[in-house]
N, C-alpha and C positions, 0 to 999 in steps of 0.2 A: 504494500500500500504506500500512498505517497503522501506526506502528512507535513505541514508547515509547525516550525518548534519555532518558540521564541527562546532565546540564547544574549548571554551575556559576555563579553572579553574583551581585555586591552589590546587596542589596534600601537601598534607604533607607527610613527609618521615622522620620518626622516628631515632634518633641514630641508634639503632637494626635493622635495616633494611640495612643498609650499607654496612656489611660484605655481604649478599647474593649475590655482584658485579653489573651487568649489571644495570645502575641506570633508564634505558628504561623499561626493566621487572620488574623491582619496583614500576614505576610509573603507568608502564598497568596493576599489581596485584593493587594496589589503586585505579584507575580509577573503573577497574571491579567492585568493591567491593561497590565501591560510587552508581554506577548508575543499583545495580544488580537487585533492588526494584524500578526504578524510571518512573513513571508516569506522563506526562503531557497532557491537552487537546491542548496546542499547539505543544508541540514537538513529544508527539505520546510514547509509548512503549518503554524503551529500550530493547533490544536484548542482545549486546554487544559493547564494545570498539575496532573497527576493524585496526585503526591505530594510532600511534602518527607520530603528523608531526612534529610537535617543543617544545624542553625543555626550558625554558628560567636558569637563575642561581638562585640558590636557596639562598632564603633568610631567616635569621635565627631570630625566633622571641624571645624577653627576657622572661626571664621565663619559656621557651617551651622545648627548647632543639633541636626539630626538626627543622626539613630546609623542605619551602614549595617552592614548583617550579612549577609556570606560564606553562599550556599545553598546549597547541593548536593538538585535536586529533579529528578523525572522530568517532562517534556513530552509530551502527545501530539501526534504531527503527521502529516498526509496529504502523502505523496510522491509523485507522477504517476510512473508508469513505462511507457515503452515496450512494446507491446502487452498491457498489463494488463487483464483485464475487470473492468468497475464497475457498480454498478447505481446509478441516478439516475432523475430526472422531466424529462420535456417542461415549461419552465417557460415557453416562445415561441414560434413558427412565424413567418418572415420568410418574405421572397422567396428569399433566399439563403442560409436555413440557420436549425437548431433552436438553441435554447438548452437546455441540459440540465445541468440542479443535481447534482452527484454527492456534496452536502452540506458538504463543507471550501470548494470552490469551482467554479464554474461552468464547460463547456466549450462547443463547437462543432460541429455534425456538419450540413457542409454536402448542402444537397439531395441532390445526387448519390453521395452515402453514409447515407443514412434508409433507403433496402431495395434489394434487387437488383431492380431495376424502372424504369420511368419512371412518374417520379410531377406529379402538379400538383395545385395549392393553391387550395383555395378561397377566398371573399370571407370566410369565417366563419374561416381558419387552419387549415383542415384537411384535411393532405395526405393523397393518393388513391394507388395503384398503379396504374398501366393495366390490367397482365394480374391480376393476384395480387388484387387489388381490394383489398389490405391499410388500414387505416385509422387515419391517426396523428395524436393531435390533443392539446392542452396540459392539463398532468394525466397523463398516461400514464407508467406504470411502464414503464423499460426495462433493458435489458442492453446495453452496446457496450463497444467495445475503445479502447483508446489507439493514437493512430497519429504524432501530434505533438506537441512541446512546445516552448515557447518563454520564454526568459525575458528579450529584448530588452527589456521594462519591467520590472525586477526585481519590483516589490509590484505588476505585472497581469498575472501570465504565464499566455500560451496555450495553451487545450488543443484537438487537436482528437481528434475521434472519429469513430469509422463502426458502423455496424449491418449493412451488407452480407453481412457474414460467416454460416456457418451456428452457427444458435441465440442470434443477436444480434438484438436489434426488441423491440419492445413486449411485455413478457410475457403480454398477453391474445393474441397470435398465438400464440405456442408455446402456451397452453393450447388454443384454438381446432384448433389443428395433431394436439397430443396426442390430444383428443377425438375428431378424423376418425381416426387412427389406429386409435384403438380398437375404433370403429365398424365400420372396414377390417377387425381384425383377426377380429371376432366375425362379421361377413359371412362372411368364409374359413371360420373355422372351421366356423359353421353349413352351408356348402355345400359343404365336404371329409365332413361326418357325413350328409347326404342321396344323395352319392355310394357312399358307402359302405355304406348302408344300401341303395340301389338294386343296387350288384354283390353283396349278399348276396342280396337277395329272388332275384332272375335265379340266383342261386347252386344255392338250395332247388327 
């Protein structure tokens, strides 16, 4: 999920930095800069610094030269959560599993969670369904669920994923899925109105 935190911290602001003017767009280029890399398992992914809400007055340390100032600003960040659905891209096909960008950061949905099926991979990366003939290849818009997380390397943590589920996979299958539906649906209806027109005629 992606959740705005309001957050507090001393920005430092360098002599050199002063001339640039706006001392707000000074502190959100430092902000930025602080949290461009910054991972936590409690606070989630940063994104970006979406707003500052308070400067306090800068205070000047000896020795330093610089003036640091007290901020009180909102952060965005992505939190993985346990079975959450996310939408992402097929960014790679291995032997042993997709890579899938779900934009803050990348997860994992090994082979045998890509569709309810057995599937195999071609020489070009692109996995097949046996029965379902479904077809998934790098580039591809999907939907999947969270099933893992890990934070054993705090700034690399694991995610994994699965598509198994129903109305999880490649959003061109559910369109494809949709369409036959509909097809189905107007076949019925067409052949419930020929019926029904035949126990009339037989009627008369």
């Amino acid at each position: 999920m992606y959740y705005e935190l309001e957050l507090e911290s001393h920005i430092r602001v360098p002599p050199k930095d002063f001339t640039e003017g706006d001392l707000k767009k000074i502190i959100l280029k430092g902000l930025n800069e602080k949290f461009e890399s910054f991972i936590s398992k409690d606070l989630g992914i940063a994104i970006a610094v979406s707003k500052i809400k308070d400067v306090g007055e800068g205070v000047i340390i000896p020795g330093d030269g610089a003036a640091y100032y007290k901020t009180t600003f909102t952060l965005l960040v992505f939190r993985p959560e346990i079975h959450e659905l996310v939408l992402g891209d097929i960014t790679e096909i291995t032997d042993f599993g997709v890579f899938f960008n779900m934009g803050a950061i990348d997860g994992m949905i090994h082979l045998s969670q890509t569709m309810d099926d057995f599937v195999s991979i071609s020489k070009t990366g692109v996995l097949t369904g046996k029965e379902t003939k479904k077809v998934l290849k790098s580039g591809e818009r999907c939907r999947a669920r969270i099933i893992a997380i890990s934070y054993k390397e705090p700034n690399n943590p694991k995610i994994g994923l699965t598509m198994r589920q129903p109305a999880l996979g490649a959003i061109s299958w559910m369109k494809e899925e949709k369409e036959k539906a509909k097809q189905q649906e107007t076949k019925e209806t067409k052949g419930n109105k020929e019926t029904k027109g035949n126990k009339e005629a037989k009627g008369k």
